[in-house]
N, C-alpha and C positions, 0 to 999 in steps of 0.2 A: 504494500500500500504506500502512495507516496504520501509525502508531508502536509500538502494541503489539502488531501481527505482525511490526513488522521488530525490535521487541524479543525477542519469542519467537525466529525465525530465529536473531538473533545469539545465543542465549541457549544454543540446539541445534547453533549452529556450534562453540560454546564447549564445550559438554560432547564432544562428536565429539575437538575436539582435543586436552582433556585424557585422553580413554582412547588416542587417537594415543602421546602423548605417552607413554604407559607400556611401549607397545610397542618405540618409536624408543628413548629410555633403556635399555629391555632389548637392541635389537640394539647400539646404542653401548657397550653396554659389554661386550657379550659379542666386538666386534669389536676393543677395545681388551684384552680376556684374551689372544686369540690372539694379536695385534700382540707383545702382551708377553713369552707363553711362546717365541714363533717365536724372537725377540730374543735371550733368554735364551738358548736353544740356541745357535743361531748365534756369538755373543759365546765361550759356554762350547768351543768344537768351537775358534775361530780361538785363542782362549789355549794349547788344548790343544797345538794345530801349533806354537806357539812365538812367534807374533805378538805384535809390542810391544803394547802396553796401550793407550799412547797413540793409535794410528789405528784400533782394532777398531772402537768406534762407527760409527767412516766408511765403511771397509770393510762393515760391517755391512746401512747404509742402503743399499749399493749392489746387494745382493743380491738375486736376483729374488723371493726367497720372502718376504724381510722387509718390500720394497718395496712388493709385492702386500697383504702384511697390512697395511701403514701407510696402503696409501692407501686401502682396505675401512674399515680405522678414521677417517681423515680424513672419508671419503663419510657415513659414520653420523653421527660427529660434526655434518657440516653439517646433515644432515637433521634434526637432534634439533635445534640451534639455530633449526632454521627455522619449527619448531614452536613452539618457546620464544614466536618472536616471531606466530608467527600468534594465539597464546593472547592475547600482551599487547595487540593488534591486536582481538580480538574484545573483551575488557573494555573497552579503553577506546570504542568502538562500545557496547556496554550502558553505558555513563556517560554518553555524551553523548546518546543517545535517552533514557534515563531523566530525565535535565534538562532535555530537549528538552519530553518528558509533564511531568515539573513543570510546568513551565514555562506550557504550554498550561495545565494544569488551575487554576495560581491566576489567567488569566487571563481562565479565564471566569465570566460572569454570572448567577446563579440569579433 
């Protein structure tokens, strides 16, 4: 394959994962709203019962309802990171093929 199709490829890999990316960001954060609202409940309900202050976070974390939203938010988060880096992954592939055609092109002879 020559260099300006594997430039174009990388080019179409790159837009692909920026409109990914917009999607991954909207489930990450829509999976980090719940995390938070669940939270909040939970925190607000154990005060209510009387529970010190100081261990409700703990107690909290340990909850199945809270646990399940944290680790829904944790899984998004990864996958939206991993996007992050498949983007930085595709640019820098279009930098070095595009220097790579530099490259080639001042080197040849008319």
């Amino acid at each position: 394959m020559d260099l300006q199709n594997e430039l174009d490829k990388q080019i179409e890999l790159l837009q692909k994962s920026l409109e990914t990316l917009k999607k991954t960001g909207r489930d990450y954060a829509e999976k980090e709203r719940k995390y938070k609202i669940i939270l909040r409940q939970k925190v607000l309900e154990l005060r209510d019962e009387g529970t010190a202050i100081g261990v409700i976070t703990l107690i909290c974390y340990g909850i199945e309802e809270v646990a399940n939203a944290r680790y829904e938010r944790d899984c998004a988060e990864a996958v939206y990171k991993a996007n992050q880096e498949a983007i930085n992954t595709y640019k820098l592939k279009i930098r070095l093929i595009a220097e790579q055609i530099g490259r080639e092109w001042s080197n040849e002879k008319y």
